[in-house]
PDB file of N, H, CA, C and O in Angstrom:
ATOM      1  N   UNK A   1       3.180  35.474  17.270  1.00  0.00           N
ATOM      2  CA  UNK A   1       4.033  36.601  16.960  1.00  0.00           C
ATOM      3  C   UNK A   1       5.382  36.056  16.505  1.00  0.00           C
ATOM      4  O   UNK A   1       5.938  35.150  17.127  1.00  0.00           O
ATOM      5  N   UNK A   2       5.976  36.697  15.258  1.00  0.00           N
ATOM      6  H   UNK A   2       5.525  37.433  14.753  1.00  0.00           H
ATOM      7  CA  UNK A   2       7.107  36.436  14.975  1.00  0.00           C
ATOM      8  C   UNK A   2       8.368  36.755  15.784  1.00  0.00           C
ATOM      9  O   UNK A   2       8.392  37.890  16.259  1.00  0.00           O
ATOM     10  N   UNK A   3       9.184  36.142  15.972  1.00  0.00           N
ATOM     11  H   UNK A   3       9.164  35.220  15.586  1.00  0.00           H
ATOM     12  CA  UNK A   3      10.291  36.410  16.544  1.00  0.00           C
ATOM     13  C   UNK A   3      11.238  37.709  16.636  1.00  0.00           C
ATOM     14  O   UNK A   3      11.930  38.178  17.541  1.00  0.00           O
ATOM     15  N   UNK A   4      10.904  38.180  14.984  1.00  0.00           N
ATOM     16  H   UNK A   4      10.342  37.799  14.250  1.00  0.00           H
ATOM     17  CA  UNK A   4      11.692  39.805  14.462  1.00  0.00           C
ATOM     18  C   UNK A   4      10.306  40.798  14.881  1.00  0.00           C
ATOM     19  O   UNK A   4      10.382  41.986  15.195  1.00  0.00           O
ATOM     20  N   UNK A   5       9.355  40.186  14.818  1.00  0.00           N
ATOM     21  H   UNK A   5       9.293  39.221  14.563  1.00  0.00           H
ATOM     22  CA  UNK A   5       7.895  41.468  15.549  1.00  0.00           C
ATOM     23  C   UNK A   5       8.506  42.019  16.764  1.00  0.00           C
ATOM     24  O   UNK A   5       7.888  42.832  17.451  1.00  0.00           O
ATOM     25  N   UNK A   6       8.563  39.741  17.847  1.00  0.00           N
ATOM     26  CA  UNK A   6       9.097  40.740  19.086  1.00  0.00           C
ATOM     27  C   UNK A   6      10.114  41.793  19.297  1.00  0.00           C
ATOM     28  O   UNK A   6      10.220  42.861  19.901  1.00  0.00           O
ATOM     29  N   UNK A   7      10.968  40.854  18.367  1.00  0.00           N
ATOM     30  H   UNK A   7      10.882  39.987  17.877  1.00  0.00           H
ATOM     31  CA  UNK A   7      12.520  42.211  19.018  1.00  0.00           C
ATOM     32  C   UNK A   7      11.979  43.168  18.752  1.00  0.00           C
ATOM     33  O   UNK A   7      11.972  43.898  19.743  1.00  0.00           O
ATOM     34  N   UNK A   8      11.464  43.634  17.880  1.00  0.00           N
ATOM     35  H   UNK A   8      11.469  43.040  17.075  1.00  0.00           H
ATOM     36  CA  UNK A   8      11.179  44.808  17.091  1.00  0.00           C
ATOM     37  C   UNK A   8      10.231  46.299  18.169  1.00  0.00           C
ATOM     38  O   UNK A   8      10.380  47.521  18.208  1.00  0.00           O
ATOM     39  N   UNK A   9       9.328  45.349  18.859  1.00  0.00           N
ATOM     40  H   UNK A   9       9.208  44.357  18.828  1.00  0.00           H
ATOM     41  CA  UNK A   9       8.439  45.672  19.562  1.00  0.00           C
ATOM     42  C   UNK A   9       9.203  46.488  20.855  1.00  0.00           C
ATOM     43  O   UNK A   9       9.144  47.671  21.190  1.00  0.00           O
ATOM     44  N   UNK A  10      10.014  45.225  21.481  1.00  0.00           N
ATOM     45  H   UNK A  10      10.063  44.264  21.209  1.00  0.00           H
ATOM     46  CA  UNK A  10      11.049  45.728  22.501  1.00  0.00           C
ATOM     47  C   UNK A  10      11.988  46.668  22.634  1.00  0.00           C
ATOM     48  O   UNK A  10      12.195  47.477  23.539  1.00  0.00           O
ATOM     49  N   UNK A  11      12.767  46.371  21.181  1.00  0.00           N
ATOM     50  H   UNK A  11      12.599  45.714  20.446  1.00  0.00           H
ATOM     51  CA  UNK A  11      13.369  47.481  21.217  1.00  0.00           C
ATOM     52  C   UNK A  11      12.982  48.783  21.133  1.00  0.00           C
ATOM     53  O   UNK A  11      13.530  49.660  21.801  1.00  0.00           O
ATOM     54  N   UNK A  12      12.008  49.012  20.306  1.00  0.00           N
ATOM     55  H   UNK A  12      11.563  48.300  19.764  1.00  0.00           H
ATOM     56  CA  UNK A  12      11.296  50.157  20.113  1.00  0.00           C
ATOM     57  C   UNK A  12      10.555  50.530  21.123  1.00  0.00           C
ATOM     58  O   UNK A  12       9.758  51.319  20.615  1.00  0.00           O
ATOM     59  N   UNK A  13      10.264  50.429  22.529  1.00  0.00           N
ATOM     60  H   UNK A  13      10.911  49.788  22.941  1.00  0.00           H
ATOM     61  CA  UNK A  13       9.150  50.478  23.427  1.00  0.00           C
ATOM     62  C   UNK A  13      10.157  51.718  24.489  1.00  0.00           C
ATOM     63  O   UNK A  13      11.358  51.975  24.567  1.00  0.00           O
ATOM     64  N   UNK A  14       9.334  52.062  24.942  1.00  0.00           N
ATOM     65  H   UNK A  14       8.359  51.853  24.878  1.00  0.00           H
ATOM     66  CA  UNK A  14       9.333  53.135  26.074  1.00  0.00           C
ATOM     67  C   UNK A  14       9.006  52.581  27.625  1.00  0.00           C
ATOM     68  O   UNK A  14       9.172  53.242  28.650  1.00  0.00           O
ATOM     69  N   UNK A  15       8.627  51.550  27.565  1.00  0.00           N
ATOM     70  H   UNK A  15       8.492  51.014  26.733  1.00  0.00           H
ATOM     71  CA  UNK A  15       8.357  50.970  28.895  1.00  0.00           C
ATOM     72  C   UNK A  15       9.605  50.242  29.017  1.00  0.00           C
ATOM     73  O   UNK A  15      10.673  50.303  28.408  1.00  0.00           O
ATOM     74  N   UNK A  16       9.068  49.372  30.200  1.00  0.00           N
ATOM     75  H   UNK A  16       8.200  49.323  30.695  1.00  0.00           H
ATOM     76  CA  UNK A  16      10.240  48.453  30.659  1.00  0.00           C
ATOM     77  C   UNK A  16      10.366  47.332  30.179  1.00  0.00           C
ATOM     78  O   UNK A  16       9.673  46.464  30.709  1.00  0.00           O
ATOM     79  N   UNK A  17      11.122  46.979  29.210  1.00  0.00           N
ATOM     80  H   UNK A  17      11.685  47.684  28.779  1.00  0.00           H
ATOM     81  CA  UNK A  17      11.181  46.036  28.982  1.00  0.00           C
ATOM     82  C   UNK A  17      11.579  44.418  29.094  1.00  0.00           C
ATOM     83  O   UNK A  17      11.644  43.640  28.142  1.00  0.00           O
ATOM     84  N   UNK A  18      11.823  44.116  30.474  1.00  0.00           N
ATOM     85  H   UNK A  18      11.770  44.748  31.247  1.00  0.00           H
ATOM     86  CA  UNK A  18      11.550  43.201  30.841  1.00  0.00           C
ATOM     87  C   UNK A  18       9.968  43.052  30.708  1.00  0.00           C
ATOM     88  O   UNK A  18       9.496  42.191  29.965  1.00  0.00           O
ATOM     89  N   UNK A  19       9.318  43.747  31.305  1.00  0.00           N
ATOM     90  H   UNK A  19       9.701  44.446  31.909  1.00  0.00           H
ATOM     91  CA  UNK A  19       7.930  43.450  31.058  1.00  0.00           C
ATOM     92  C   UNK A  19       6.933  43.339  29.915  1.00  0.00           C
ATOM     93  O   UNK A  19       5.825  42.813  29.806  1.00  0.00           O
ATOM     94  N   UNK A  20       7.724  44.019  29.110  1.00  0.00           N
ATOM     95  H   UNK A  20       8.624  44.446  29.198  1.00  0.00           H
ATOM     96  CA  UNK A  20       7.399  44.158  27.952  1.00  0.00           C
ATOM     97  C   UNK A  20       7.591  42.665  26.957  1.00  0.00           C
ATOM     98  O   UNK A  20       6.816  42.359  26.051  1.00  0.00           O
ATOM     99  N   UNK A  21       8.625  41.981  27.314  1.00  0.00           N
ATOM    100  H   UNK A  21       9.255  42.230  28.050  1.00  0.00           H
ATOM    101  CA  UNK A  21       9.266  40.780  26.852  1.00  0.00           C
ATOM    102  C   UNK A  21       8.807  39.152  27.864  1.00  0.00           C
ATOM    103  O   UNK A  21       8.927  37.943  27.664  1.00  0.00           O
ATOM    104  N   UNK A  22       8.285  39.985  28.910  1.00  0.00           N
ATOM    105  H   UNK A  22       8.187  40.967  29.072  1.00  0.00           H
ATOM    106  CA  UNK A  22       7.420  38.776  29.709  1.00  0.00           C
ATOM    107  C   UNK A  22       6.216  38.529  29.192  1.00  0.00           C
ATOM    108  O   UNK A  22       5.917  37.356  29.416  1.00  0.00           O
ATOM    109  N   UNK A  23       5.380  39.108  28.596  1.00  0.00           N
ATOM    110  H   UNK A  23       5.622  40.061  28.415  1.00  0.00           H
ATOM    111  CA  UNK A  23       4.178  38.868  28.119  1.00  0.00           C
ATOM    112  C   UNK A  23       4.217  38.500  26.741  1.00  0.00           C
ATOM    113  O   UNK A  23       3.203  38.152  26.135  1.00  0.00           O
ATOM    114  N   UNK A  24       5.574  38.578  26.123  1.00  0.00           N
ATOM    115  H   UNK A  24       6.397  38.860  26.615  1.00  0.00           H
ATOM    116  CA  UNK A  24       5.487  37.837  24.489  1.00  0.00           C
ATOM    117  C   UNK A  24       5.397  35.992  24.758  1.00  0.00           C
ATOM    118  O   UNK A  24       5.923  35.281  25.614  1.00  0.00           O
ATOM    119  N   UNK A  25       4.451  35.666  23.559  1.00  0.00           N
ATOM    120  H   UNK A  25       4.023  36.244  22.864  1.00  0.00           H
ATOM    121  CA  UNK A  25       5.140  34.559  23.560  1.00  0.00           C
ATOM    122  C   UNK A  25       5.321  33.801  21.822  1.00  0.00           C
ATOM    123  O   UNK A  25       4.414  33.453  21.066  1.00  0.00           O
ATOM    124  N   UNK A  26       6.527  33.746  21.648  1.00  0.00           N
ATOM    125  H   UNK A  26       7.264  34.029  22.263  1.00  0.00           H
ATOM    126  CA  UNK A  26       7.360  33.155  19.956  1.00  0.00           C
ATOM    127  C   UNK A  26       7.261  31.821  20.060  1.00  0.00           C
ATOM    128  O   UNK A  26       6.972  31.167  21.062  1.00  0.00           O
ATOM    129  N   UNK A  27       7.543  31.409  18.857  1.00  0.00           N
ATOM    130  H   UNK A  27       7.779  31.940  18.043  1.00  0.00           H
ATOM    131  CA  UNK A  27       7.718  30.261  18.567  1.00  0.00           C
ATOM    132  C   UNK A  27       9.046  29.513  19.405  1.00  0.00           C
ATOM    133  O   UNK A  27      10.049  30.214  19.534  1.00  0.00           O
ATOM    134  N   UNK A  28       9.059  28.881  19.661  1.00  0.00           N
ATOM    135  H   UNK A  28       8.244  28.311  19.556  1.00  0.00           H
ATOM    136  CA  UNK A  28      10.862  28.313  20.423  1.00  0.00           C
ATOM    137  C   UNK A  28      11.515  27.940  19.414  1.00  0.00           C
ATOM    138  O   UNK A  28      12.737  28.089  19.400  1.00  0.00           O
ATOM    139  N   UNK A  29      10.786  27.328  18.262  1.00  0.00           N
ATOM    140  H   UNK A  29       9.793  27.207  18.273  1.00  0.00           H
ATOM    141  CA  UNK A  29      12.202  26.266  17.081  1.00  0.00           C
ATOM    142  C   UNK A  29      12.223  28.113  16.372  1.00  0.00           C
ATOM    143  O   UNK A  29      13.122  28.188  15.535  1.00  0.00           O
ATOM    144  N   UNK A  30      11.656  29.135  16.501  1.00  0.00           N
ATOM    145  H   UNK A  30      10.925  29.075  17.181  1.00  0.00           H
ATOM    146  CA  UNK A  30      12.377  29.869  15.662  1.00  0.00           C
ATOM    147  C   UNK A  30      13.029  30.998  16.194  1.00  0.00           C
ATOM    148  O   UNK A  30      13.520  31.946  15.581  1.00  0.00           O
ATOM    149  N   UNK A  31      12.976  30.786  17.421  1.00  0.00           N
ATOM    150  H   UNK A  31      12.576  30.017  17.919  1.00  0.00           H
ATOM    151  CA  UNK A  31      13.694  31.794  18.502  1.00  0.00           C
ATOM    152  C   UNK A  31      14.778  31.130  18.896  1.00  0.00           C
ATOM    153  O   UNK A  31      15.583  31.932  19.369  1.00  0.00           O
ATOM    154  N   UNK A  32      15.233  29.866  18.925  1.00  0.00           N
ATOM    155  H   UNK A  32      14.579  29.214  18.541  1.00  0.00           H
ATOM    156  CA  UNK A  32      16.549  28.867  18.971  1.00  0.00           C
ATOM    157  C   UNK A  32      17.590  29.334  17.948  1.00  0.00           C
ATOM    158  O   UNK A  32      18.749  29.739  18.042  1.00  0.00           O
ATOM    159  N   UNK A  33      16.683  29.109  16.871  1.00  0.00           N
ATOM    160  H   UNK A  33      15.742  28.780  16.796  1.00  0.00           H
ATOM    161  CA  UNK A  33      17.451  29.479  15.622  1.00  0.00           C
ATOM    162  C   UNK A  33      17.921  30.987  15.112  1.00  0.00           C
ATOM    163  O   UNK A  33      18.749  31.114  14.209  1.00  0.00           O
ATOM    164  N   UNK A  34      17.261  32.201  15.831  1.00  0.00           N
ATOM    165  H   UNK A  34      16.589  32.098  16.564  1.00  0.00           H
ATOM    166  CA  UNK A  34      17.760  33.318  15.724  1.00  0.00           C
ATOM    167  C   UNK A  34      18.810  33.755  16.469  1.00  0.00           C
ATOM    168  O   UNK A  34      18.991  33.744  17.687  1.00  0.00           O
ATOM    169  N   UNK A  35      19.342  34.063  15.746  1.00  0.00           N
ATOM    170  H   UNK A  35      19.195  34.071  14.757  1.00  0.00           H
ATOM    171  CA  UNK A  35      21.085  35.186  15.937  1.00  0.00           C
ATOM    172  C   UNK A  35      21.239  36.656  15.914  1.00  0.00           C
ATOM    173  O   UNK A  35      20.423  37.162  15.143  1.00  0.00           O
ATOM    174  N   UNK A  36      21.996  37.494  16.488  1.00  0.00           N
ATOM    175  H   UNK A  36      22.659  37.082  17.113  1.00  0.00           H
ATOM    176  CA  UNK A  36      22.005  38.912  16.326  1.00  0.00           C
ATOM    177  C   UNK A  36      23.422  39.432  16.991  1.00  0.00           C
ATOM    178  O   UNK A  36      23.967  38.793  17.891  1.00  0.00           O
ATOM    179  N   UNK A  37      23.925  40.570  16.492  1.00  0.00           N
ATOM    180  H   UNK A  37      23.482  41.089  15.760  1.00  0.00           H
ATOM    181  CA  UNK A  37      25.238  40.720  16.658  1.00  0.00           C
ATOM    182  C   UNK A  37      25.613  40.959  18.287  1.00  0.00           C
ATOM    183  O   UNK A  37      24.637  41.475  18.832  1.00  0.00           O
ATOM    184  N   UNK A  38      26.575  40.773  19.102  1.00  0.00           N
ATOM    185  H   UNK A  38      27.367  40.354  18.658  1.00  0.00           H
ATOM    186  CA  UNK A  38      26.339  41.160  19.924  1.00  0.00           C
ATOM    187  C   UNK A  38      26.677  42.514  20.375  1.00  0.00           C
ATOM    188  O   UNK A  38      27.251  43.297  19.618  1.00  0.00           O
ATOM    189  N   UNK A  39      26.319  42.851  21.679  1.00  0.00           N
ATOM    190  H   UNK A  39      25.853  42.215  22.294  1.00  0.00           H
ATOM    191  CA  UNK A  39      26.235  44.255  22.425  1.00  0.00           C
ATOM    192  C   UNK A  39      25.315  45.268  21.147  1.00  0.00           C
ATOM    193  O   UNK A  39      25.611  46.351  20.642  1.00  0.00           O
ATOM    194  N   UNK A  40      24.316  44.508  20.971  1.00  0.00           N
ATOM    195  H   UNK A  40      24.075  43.628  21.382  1.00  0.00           H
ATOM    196  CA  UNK A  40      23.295  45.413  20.615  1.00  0.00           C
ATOM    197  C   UNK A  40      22.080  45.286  20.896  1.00  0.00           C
ATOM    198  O   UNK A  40      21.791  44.115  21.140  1.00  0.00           O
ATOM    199  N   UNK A  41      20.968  46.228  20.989  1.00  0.00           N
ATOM    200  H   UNK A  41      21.203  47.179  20.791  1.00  0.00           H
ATOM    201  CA  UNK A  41      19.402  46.229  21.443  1.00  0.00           C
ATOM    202  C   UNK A  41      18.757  45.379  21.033  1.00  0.00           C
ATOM    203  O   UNK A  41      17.727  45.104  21.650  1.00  0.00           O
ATOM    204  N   UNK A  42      19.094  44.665  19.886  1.00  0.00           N
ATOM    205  H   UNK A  42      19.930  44.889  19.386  1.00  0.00           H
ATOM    206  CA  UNK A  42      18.213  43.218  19.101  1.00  0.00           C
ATOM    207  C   UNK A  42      18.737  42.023  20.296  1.00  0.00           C
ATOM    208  O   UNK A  42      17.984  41.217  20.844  1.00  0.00           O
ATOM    209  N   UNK A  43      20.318  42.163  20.539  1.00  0.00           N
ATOM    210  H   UNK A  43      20.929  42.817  20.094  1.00  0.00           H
ATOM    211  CA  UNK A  43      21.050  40.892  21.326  1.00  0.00           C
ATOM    212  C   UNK A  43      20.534  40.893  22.540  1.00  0.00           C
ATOM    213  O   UNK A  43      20.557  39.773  23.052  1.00  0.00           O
ATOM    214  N   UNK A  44      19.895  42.056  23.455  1.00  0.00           N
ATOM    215  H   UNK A  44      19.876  42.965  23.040  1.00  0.00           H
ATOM    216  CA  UNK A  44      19.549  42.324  24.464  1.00  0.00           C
ATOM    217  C   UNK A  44      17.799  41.626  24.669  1.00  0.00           C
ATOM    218  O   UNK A  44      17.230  41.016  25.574  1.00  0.00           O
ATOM    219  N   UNK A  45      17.362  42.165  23.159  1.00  0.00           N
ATOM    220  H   UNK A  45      17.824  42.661  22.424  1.00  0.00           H
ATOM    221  CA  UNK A  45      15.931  42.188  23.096  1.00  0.00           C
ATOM    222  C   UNK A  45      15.442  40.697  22.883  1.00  0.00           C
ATOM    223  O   UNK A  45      14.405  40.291  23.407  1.00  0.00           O
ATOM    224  N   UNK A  46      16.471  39.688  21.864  1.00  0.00           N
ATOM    225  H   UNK A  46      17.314  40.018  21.439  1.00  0.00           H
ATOM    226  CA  UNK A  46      16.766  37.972  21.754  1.00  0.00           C
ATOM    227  C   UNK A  46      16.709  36.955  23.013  1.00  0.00           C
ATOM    228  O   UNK A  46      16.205  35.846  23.188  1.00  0.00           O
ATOM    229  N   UNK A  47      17.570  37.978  23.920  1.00  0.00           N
ATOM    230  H   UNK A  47      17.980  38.879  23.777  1.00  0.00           H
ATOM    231  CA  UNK A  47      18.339  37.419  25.822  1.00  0.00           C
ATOM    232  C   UNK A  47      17.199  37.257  26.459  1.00  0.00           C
ATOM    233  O   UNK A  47      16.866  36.161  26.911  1.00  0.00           O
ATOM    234  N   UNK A  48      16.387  38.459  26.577  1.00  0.00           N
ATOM    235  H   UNK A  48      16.657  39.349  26.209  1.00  0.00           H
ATOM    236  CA  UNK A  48      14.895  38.536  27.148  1.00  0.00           C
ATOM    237  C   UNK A  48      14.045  37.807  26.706  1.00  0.00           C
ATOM    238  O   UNK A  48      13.471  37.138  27.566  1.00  0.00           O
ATOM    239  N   UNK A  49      13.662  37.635  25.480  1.00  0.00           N
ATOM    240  H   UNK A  49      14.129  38.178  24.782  1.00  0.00           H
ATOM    241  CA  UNK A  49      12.624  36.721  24.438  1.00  0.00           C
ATOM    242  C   UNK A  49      13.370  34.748  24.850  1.00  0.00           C
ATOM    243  O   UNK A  49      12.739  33.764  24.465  1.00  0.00           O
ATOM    244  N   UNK A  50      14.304  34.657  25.398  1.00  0.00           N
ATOM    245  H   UNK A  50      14.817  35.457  25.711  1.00  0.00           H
ATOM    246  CA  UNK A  50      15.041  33.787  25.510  1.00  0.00           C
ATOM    247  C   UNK A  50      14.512  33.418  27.178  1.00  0.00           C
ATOM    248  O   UNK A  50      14.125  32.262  27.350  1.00  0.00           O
ATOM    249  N   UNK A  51      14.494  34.156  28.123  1.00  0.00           N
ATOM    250  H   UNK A  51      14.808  35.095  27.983  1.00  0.00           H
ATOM    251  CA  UNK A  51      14.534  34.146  29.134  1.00  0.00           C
ATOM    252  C   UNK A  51      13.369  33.661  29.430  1.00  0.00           C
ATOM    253  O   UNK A  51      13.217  32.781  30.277  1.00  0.00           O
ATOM    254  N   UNK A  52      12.198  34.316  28.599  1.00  0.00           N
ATOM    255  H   UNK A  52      12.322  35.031  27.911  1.00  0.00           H
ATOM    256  CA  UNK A  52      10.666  33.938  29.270  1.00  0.00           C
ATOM    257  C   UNK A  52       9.942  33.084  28.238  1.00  0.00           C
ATOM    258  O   UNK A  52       8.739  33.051  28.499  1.00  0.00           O
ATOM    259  N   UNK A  53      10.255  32.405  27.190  1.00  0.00           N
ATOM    260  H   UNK A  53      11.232  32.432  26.978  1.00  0.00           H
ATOM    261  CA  UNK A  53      10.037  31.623  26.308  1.00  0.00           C
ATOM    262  C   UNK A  53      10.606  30.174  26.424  1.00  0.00           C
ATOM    263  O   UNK A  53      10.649  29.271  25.589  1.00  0.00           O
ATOM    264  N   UNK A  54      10.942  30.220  27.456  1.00  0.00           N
ATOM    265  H   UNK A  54      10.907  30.954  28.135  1.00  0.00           H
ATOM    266  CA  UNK A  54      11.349  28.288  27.403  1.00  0.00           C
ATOM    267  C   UNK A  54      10.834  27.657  27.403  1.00  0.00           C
ATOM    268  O   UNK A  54       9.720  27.925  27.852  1.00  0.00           O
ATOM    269  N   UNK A  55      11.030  26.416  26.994  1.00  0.00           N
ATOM    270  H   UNK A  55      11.935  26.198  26.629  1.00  0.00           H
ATOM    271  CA  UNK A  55      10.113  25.040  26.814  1.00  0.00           C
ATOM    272  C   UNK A  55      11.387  23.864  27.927  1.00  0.00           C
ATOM    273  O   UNK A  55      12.613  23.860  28.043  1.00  0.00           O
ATOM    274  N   UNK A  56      10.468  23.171  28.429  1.00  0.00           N
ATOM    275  H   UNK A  56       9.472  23.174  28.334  1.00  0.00           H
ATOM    276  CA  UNK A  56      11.271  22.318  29.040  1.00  0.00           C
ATOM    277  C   UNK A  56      10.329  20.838  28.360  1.00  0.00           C
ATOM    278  O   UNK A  56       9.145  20.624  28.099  1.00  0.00           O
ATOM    279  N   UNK A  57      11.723  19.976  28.264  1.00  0.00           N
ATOM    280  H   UNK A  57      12.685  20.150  28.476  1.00  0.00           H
ATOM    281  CA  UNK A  57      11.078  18.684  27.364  1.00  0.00           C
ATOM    282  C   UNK A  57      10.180  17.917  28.885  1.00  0.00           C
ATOM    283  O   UNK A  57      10.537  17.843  30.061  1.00  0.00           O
ATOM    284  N   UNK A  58       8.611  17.330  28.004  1.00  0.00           N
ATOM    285  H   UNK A  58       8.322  17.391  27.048  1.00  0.00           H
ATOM    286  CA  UNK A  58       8.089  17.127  28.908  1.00  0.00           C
ATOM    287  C   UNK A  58       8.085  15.547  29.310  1.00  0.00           C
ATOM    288  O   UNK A  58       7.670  14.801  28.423  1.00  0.00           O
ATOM    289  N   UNK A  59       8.545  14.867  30.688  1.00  0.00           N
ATOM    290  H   UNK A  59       8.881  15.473  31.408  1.00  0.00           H
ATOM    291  CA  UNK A  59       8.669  13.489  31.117  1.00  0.00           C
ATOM    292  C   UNK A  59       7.750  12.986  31.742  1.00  0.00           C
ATOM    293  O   UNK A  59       7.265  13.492  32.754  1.00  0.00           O
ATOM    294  N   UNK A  60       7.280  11.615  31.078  1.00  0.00           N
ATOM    295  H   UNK A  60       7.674  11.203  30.257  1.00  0.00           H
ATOM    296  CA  UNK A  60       6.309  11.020  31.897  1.00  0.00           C
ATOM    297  C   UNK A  60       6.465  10.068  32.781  1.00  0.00           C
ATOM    298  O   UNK A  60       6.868   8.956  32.438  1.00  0.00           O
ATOM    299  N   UNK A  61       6.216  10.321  33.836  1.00  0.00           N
ATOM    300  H   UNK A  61       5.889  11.224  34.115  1.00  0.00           H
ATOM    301  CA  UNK A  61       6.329   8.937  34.962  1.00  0.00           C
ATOM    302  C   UNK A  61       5.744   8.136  34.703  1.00  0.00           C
ATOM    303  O   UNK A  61       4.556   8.248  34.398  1.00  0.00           O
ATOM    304  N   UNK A  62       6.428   6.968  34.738  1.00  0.00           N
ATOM    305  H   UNK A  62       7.393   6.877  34.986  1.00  0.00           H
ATOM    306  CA  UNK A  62       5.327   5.854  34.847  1.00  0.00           C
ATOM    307  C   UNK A  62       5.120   5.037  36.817  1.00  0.00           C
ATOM    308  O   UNK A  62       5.891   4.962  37.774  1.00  0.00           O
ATOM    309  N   UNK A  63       4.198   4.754  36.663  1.00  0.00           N
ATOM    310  H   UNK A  63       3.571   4.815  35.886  1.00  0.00           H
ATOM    311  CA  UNK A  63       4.021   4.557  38.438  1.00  0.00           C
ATOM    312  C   UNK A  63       4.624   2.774  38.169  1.00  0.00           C
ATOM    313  O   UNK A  63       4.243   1.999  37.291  1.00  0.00           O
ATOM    314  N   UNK A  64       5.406   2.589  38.990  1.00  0.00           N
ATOM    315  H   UNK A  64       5.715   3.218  39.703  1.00  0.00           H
ATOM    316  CA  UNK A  64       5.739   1.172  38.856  1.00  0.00           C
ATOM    317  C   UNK A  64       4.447   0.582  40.369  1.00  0.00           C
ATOM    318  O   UNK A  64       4.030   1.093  41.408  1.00  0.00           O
ATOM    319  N   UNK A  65       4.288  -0.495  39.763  1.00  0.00           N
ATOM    320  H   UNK A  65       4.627  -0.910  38.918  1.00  0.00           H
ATOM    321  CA  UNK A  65       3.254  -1.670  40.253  1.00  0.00           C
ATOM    322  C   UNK A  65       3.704  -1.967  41.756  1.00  0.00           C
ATOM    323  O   UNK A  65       4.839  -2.406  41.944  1.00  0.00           O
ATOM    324  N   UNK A  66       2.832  -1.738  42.843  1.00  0.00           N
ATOM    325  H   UNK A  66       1.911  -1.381  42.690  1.00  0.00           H
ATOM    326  CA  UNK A  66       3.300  -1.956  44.123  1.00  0.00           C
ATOM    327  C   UNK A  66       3.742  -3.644  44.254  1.00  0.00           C
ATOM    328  O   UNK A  66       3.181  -4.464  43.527  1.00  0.00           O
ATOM    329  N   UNK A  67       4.616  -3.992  45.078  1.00  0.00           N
ATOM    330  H   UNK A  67       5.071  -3.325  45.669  1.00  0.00           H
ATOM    331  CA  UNK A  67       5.520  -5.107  44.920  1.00  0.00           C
ATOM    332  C   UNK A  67       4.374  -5.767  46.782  1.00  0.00           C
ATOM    333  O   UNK A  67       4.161  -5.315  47.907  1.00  0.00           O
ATOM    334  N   UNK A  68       3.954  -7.193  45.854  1.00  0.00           N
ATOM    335  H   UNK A  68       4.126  -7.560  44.940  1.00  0.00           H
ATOM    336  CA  UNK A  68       2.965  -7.444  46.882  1.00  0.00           C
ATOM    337  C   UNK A  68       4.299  -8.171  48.481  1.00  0.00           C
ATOM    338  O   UNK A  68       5.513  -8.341  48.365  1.00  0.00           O
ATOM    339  N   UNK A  69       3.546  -8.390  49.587  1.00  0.00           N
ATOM    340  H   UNK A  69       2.560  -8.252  49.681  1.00  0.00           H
ATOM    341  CA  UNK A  69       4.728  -9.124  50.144  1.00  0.00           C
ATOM    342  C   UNK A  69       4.289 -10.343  50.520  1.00  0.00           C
ATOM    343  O   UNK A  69       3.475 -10.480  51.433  1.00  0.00           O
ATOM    344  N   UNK A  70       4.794 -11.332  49.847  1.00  0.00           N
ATOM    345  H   UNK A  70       5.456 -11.221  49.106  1.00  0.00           H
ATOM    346  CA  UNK A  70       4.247 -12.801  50.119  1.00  0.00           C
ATOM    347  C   UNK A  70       4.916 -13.320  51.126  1.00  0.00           C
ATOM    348  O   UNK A  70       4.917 -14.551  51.134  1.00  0.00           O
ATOM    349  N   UNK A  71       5.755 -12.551  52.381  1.00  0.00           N
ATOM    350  H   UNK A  71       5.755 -11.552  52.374  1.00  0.00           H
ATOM    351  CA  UNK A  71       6.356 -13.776  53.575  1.00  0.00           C
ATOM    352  C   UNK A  71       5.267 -14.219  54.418  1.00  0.00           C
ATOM    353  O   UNK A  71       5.588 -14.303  55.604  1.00  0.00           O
ATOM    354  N   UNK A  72       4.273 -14.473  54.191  1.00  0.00           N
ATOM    355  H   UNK A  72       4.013 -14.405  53.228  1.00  0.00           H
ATOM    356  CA  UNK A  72       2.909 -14.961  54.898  1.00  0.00           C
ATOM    357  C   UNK A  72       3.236 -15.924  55.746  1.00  0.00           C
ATOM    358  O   UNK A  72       2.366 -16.474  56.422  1.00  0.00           O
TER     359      UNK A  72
END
């Protein structure tokens, strides 16, 4: 779903829209990049699409090698 679908969807909805905006899911590089004026139903409807669309960068552990103990 496009990013202007969701707002579009949200704003226009009769339900609640938090919930309504929990079950979308956008692109992130093009929901980063969208703007909207503020104190309006798009800026509100962006905040939400923002809220439940995150990406967190993903880190890999590496297991370091158990350290043998040679005081024998």
């Amino acid at each position: 779903m496009t990013v202007s679908d969701a707002i579009e969807a949200i704003v226009t909805s009769y339900g609640d829209i938090e919930l309504v905006a929990r079950g979308m899911v956008v692109d992130v590089n093009e929901l980063s990049s969208t703007t909207a004026a503020p104190d309006t139903a798009e800026a509100i409807a962006l905040a939400l699409l923002r809220k439940y669309n995150v990406t967190y960068p993903v880190i890999e552990e590496v297991a370091e090698e158990p350290v043998q103990d040679t005081t024998e």
